[in-house]
N, C-alpha and C positions, 0 to 999 in steps of 0.2 A: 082216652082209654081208661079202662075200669080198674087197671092191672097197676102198680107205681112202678116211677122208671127206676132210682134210683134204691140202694140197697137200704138206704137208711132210710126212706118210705115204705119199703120193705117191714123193714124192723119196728117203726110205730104203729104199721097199721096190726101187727100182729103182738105189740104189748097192748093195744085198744083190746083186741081180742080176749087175751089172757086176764086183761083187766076187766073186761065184761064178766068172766067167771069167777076171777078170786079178787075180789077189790084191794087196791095199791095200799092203803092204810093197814088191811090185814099182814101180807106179806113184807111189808117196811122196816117191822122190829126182827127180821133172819137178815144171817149174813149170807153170803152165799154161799159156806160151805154147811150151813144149816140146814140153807132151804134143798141143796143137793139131799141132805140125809132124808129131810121131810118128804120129798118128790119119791126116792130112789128107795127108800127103806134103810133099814141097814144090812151090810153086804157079809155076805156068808167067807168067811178068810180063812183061806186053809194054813194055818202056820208052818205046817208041814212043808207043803210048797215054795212058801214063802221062804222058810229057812235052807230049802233045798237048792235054788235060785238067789242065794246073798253072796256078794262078792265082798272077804274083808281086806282092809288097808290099814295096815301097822297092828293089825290084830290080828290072832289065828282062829279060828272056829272053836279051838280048847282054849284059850286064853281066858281065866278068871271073869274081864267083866261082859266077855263076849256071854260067858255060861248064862252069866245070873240077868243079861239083859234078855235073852229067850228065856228065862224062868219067871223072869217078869213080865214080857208081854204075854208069852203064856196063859198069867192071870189075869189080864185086863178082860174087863167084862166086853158084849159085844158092841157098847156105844165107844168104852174106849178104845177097842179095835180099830175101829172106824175111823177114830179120829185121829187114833197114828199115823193110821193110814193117807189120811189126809196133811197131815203134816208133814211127813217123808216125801206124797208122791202128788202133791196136789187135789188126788182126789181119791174117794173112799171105792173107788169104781177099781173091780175086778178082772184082769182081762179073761176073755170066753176062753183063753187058751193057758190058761192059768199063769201062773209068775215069770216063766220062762220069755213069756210073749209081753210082760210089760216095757212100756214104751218111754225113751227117753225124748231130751231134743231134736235129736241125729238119729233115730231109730229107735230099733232095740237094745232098753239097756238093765240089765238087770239092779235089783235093789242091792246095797252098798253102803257097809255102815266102816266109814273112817276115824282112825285115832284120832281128837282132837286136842293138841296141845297145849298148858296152859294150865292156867287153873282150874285144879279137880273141882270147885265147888259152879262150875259153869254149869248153866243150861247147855243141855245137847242143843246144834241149830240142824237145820236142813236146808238143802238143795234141791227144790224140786222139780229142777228143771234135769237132775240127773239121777232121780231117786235115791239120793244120799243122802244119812244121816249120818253127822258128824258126832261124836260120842267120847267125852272127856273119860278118862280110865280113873274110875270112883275108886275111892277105896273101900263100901262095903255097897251089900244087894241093894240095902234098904235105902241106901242115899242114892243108887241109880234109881230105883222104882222111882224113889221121889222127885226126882229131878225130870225125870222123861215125866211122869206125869203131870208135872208144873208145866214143861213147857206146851205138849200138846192140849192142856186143857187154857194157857193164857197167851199162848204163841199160837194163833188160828192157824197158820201157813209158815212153810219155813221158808226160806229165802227164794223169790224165782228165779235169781242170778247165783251165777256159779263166783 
């Protein structure tokens, strides 16, 4: 038969293919949350939504560093958007049905940023297997900004285990 039986002859005969178009040495130096932005573009993120659709834990929505972490992503230009995004939820992909309809493990689960305890000078981590960011309570904007952007720009992915 011309057809393969198995999934995984499935799966070579169609990286043969993909390899016929983009040679394996070209695409070898992206990660693959790289090569998602390079395929995908970068994705149009309504913060609005986004923030309208946040559930917080040991934070309020008025809480200090809840403020200045939306006035920080706020400013992230739209590669670092993207890559929050990727870091929080796995991937930089938008659902068609905006934030309400993002997806967790178990379903539908909306994004979630929890107080993380401990020492304020931590990197935020993430769960994304629950769209959770965990988020140490800084004591000023600018050590948040800097800390979230440390981590999303040398932490690729945040945790896939809860």
């Amino acid at each position: 038969s011309p057809y393969p039986d198995s999934m995984f002859e499935r799966l070579q005969e169609y990286l043969k293919g993909f390899h016929d178009l983009i040679p394996k040495q070209l695409i070898s130096i992206f990660n693959d949350k790289e090569l998602e932005l390079l395929i995908s573009g970068l994705p149009e993120i309504d913060l609005d939504d986004l923030q309208s659709n946040t559930e917080y834990h040991g934070f309020t929505a008025a809480s200090p560093v809840i403020q200045w972490f939306w006035k920080s992503v706020r400013g992230f230009d739209r590669e670092d958007l993207a890559r929050f995004l990727q870091f929080c939820t796995g991937t930089s992909k938008v659902p068609l049905e905006g934030f309400k309809a993002l997806q967790g493990i178990s379903g539908p689960q909306k994004f979630q940023v929890h107080k993380a305890y401990g020492a304020v000078n931590r990197l935020p981590a993430a769960h994304t297997c629950f769209n959770q960011l965990d988020l140490p309570e800084y004591e000023s904007e600018g050590q948040l900004k800097d800390r979230l952007l440390l981590a999303i720009h040398e932490c690729t992915e945040g945790f896939g285990f809860g």
